[in-house]
C-alpha positions as CSV (number, residue, x, y, z in Angstrom):
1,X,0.0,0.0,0.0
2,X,1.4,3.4,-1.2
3,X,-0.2,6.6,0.9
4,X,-0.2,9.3,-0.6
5,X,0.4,11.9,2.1
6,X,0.1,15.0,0.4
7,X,-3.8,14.7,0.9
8,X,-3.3,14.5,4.5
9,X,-0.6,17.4,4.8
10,X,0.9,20.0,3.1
11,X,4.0,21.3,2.5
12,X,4.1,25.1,3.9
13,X,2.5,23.1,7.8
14,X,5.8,20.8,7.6
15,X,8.1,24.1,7.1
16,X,6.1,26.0,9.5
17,X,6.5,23.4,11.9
18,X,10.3,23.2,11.6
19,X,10.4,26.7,11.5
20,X,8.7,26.8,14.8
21,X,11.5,24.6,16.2
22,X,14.6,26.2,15.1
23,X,13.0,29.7,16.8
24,X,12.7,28.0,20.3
25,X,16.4,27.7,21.1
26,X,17.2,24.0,22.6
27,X,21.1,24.5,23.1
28,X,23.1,21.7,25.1
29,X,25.0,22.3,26.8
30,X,23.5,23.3,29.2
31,X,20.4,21.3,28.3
32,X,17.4,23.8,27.6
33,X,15.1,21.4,25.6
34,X,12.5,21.6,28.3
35,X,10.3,24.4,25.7
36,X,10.9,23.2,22.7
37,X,9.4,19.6,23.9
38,X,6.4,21.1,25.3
39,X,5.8,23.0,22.0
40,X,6.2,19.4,20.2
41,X,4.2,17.9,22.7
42,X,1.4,20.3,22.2
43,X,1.2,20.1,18.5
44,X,1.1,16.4,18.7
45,X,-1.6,16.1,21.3
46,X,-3.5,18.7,19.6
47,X,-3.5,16.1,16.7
48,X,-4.9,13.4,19.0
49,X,-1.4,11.3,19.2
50,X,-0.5,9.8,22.7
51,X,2.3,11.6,23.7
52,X,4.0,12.2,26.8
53,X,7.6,14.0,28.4
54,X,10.0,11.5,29.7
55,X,13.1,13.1,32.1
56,X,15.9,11.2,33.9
57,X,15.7,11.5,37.7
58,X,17.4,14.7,38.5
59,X,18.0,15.7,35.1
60,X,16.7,19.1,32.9
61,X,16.4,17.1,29.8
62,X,13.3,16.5,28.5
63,X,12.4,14.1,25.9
64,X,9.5,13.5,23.9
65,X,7.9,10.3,23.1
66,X,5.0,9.7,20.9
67,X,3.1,6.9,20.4
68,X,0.6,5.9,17.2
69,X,-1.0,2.8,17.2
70,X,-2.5,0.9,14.0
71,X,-5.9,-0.9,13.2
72,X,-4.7,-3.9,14.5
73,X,-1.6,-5.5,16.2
74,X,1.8,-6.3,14.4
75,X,5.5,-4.9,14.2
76,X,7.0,-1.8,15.6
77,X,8.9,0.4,13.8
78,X,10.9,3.3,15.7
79,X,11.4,7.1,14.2
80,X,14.5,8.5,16.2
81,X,16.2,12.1,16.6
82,X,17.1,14.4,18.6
83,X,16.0,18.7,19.7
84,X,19.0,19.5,21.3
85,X,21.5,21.9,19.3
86,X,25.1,22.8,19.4
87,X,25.7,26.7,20.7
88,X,25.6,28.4,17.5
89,X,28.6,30.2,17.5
90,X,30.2,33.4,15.6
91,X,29.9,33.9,11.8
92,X,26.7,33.7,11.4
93,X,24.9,36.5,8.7
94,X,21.3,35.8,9.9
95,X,20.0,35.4,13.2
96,X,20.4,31.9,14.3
97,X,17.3,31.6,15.6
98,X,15.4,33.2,13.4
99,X,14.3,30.4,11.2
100,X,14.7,32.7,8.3
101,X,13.6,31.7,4.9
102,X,16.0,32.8,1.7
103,X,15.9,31.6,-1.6
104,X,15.1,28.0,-0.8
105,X,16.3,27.3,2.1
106,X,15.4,27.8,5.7
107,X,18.4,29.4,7.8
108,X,19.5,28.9,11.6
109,X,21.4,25.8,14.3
110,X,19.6,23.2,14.3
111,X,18.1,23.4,10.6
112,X,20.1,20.8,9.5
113,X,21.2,19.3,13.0
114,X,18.6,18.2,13.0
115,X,14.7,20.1,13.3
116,X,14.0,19.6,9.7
117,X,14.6,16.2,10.5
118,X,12.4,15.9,13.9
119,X,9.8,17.8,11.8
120,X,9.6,15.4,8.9
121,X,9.1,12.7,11.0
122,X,6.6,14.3,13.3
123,X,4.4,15.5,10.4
124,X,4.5,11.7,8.8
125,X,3.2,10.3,11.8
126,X,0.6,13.5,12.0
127,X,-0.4,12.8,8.7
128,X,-0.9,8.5,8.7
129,X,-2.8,9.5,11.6
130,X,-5.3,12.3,10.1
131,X,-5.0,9.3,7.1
132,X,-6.5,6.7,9.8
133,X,-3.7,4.9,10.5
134,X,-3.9,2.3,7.7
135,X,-0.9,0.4,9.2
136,X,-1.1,-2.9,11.8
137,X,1.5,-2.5,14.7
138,X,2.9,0.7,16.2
139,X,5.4,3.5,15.8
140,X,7.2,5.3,18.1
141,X,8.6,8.5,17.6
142,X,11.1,9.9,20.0
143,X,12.2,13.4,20.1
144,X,15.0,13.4,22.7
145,X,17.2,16.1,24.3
146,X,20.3,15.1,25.0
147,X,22.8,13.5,21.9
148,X,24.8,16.4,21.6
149,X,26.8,15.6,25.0
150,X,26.7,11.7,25.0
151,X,22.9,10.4,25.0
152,X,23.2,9.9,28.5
153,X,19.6,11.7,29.4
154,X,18.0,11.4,26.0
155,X,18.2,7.9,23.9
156,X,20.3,6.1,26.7
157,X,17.8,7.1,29.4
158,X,14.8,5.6,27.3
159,X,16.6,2.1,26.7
160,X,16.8,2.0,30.3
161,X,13.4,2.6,30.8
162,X,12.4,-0.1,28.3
163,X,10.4,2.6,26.0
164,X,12.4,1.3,22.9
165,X,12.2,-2.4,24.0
166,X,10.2,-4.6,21.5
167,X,10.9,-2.6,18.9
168,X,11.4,-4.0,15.1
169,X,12.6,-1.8,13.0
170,X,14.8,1.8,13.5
171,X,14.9,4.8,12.0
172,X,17.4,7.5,13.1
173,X,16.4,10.9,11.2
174,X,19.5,12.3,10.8
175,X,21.0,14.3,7.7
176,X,22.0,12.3,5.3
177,X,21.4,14.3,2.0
178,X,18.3,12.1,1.5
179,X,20.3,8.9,1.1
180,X,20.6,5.5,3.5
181,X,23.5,5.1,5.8
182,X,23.5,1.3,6.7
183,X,25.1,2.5,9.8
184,X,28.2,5.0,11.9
185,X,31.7,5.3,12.8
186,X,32.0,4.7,16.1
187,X,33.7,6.9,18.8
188,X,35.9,6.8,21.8
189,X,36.2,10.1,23.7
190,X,39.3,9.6,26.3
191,X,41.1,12.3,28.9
192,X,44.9,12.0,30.0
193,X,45.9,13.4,32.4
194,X,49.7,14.0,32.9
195,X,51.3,15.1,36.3
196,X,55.0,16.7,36.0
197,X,56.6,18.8,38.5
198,X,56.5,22.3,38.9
199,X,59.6,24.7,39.0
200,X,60.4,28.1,38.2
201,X,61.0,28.5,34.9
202,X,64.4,29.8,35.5
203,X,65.6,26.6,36.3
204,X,63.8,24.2,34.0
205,X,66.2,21.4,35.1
206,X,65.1,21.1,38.8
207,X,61.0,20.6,37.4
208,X,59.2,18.2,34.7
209,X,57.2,19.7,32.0
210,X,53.6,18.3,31.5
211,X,53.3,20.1,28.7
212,X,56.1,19.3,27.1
213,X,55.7,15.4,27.7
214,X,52.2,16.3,25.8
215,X,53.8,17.7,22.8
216,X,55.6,14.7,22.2
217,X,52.2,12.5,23.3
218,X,50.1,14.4,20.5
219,X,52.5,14.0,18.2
220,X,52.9,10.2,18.6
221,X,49.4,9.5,19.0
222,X,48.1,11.6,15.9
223,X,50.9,9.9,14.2
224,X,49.2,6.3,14.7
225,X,48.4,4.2,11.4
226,X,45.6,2.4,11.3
227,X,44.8,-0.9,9.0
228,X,41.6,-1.6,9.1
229,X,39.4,-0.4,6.6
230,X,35.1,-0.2,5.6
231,X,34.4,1.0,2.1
232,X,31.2,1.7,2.9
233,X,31.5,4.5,5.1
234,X,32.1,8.0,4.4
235,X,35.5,8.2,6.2
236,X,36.7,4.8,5.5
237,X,39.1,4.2,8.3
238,X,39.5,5.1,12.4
239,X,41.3,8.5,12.9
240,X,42.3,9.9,16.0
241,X,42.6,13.6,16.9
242,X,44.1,15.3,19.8
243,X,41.2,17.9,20.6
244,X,41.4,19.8,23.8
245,X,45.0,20.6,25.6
246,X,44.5,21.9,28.9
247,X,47.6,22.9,31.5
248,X,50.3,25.4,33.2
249,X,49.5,28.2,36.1
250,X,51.6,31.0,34.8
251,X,54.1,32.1,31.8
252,X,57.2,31.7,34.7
253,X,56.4,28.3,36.0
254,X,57.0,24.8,34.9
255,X,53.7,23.2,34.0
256,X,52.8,20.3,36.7
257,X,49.5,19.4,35.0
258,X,48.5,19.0,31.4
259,X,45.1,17.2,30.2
260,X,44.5,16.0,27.0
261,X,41.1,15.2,25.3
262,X,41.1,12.3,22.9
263,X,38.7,12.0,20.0
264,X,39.3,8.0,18.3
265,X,36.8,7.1,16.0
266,X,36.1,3.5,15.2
267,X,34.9,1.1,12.2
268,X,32.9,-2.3,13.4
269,X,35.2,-4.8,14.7
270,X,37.1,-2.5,17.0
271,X,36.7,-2.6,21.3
272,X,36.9,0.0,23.1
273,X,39.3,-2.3,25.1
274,X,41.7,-2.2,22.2
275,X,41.3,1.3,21.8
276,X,42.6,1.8,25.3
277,X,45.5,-0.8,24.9
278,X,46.6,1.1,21.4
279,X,46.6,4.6,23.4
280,X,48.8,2.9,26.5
281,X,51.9,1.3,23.9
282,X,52.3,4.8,23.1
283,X,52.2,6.2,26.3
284,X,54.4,3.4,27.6
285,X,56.9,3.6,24.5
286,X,57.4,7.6,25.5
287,X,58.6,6.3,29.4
288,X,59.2,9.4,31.3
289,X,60.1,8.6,35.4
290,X,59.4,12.3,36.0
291,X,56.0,12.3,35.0
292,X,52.8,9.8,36.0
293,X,49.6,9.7,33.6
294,X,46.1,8.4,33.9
295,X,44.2,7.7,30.6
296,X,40.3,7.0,31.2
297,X,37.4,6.5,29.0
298,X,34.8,9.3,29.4
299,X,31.6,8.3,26.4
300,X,31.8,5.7,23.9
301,X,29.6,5.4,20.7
302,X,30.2,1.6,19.1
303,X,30.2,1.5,15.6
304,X,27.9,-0.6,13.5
305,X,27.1,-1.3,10.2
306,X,23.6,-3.3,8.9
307,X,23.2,-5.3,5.6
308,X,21.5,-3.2,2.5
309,X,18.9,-5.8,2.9
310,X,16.8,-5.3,6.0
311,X,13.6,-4.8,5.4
312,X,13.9,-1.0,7.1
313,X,16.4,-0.3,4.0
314,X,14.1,-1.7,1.6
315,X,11.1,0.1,2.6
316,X,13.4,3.7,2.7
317,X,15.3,2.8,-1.2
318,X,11.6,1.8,-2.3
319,X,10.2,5.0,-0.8
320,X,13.1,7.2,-2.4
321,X,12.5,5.7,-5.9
322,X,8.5,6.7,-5.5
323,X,9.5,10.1,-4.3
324,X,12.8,11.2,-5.2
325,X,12.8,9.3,-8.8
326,X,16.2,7.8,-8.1
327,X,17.9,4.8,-5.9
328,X,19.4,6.5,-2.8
329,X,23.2,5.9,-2.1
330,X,24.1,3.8,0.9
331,X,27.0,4.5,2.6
332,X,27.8,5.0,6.4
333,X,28.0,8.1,8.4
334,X,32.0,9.6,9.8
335,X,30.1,10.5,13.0
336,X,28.4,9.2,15.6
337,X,24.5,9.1,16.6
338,X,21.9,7.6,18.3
339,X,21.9,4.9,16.0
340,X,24.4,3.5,17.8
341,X,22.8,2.7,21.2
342,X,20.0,1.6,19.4
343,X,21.6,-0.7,17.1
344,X,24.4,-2.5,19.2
345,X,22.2,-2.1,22.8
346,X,19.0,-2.6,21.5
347,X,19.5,-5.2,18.7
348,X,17.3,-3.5,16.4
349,X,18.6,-2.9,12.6
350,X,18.5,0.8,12.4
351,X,19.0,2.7,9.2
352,X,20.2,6.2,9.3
353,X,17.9,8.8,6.9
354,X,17.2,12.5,7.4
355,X,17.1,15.9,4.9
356,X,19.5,18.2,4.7
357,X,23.7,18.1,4.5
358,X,25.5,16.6,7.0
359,X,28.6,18.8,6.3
360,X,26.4,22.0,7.1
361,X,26.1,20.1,11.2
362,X,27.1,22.2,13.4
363,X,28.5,25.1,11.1
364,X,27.1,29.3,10.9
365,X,24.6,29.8,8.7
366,X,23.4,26.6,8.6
367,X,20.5,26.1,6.2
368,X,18.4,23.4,4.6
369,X,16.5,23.0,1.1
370,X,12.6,23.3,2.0
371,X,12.0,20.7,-0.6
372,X,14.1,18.3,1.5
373,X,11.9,18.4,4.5
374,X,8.9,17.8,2.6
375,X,10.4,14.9,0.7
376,X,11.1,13.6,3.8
377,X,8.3,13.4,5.2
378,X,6.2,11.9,2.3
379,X,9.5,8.9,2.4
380,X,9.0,8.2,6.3
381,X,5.2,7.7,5.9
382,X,5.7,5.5,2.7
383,X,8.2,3.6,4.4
384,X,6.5,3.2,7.6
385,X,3.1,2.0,6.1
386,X,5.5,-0.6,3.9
387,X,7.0,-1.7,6.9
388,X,3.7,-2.2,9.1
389,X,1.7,-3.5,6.4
């Protein structure tokens, strides 16, 4: 069964409605999704869709979850993203929360990253809905509020709680330019922390540089080669990046303390244990008795990759040659997402799909095509009534 949903909703309510998002700023950190959640929980309810606000005990974060249920029972099929946004940053020529719309495109953080997609996927199940829900099973649709800073209060929280258990089928609405990622890079974010001793400067001899032991750390470490390889992904092999150096008092003094933040991404078939083993030969083969380090893990993402033919990439490369005219790419995304957790935790084949350009994440003046979100939209509903039918 093909729906044509079009007759159910039109284009200009699926850009007002991102629109609407992108001008109720959700920035994490520190966390303020609480208003743009109400705001999506309103419009859903308003449509008759059971929906409700889910926190983590103690927590600011506020997640949405929406359920719509078919004409009868069946399989379950799971529409995934997130309203949290990046801070947006200097450079900007618009307002960046002005939701402006120029030549095309609508303007502002989060219109790629990823409202347009949270929209899409809100306005499908809005319109199977105001269709009659001509599907058997269920789909849930969370909006969460925490992936920018790890997923700890936003997709991880709801795993725990069991709200994505039983579920068949995944769809993370990322950007993906309109094609399928069959998965992500994983990622390993680690701190070192390196102790020296501290000496006036004047007499470098009697102390121990942290810093300087770092210099030589960053060096080795970003010089690591790696041999495994995915073709299917969009950076094909792990990389490692040196991202954050913190350390020294005071232009005169020895540094005692330097901390280093490690950013290792990973291709399936990597540990984390590894990971950590690879960091430690370097450390070791760079043996300093004046200095002590401690290397910990602080938020893994696992990487994962599904096969082309689950029935959830199916239904999507169907749904893109209906709507788009043309067989969507599969590839796999360089960065991390919630696809992750829900993939390797939850066991469910989860295919990544969302409009707008995954290199404009995260960037000033980040815009998306308005023909984008509406082609989303119409894909997710095709796709969803495939799979549930």
């Amino acid at each position: 069964m093909v729906l044509d949903i079009s007759q159910y909703i039109c284009r200009d309510e699926v850009i007002s409605l991102t629109q609407s998002l992108v001008q109720i700023p959700s920035v994490n950190p520190p966390g303020d999704s609480p208003e743009c959640a109400e705001f999506l929980m309103k419009k859903l309810r308003s449509e008759g869709i059971e929906t409700e606000i889910v926190k983590a005990p103690g927590s600011c974060i506020s997640n949405v979850v929406a359920r719509l249920r078919g004409r009868r029972t069946g399989k379950t099929l799971l529409l995934n993203g997130h309203i949290d946004v990046v801070p947006p940053g200097d450079g900007w020529t618009v307002d960046p929360f002005s939701g402006e719309i120029s030549h095309g495109n609508i303007y502002g953080r989060g219109t790629c990253d990823m409202k347009s997609g949270i929209a899409a996927a809100a306005a499908a199940i809005i319109g199977i809905h105001r269709a009659g829900s001509p599907f058997n099973g269920e789909i849930i649709f969370t909006a969460v509020g925490d992936e920018e800073t790890g997923s700890k209060d936003g997709t991880l929280h709801l795993i725990d709680r069991g709200i994505i258990k039983g579920v068949d089928f995944g769809i993370v609405c990322e950007p993906s330019n309109l094609e399928v990622d069959l998965g992500n890079r994983g990622c390993v974010w680690m701190r070192l922390t390196i102790q020296g001793r501290a000496a006036h400067a004047s007499r470098p001899h009697m102390g121990s540089s942290a810093i300087s032991y770092a210099a030589k750390l960053v060096s080795a470490l970003e010089s690591l080669e790696f041999k495994c390889c995915n073709e299917i992904f969009e950076v094909t092999s792990p990389s490692l990046l040196v991202t954050l150096i913190r350390g020294g008092v005071k232009v005169n003094v020895v540094p005692d303390k330097c901390i280093l933040e490690i950013d290792r991404r990973t291709l399936p078939g990597e540990q984390v244990e590894t990971v950590i083993e690879e960091v430690s030969r370097v450390i070791a083969s760079l043996c300093d008795d004046n200095v002590k380090t401690q290397l910990e893990v602080v938020k893994g993402w696992d990487p994962y990759v599904i096969s082309p033919e689950e029935p959830v990439v199916q239904a999507l490369r169907r749904s893109c040659l209906s709507v788009l005219g043309r067989e969507p790419k599969m590839g796999g995304k360089a960065g991390s997402t919630d696809g992750s957790h829900i993939a390797t935790k939850c066991h469910i084949p989860t295919a990544i799909f969302g409009p707008g350009n995954p290199v404009l994440s995260h960037t000033a003046n980040e815009h998306i095509a308005l023909e984008d979100i509406f082609a989303a939209t119409i894909i997710y509903s095709q796709a969803a009534i495939e799979l549930l039918n």
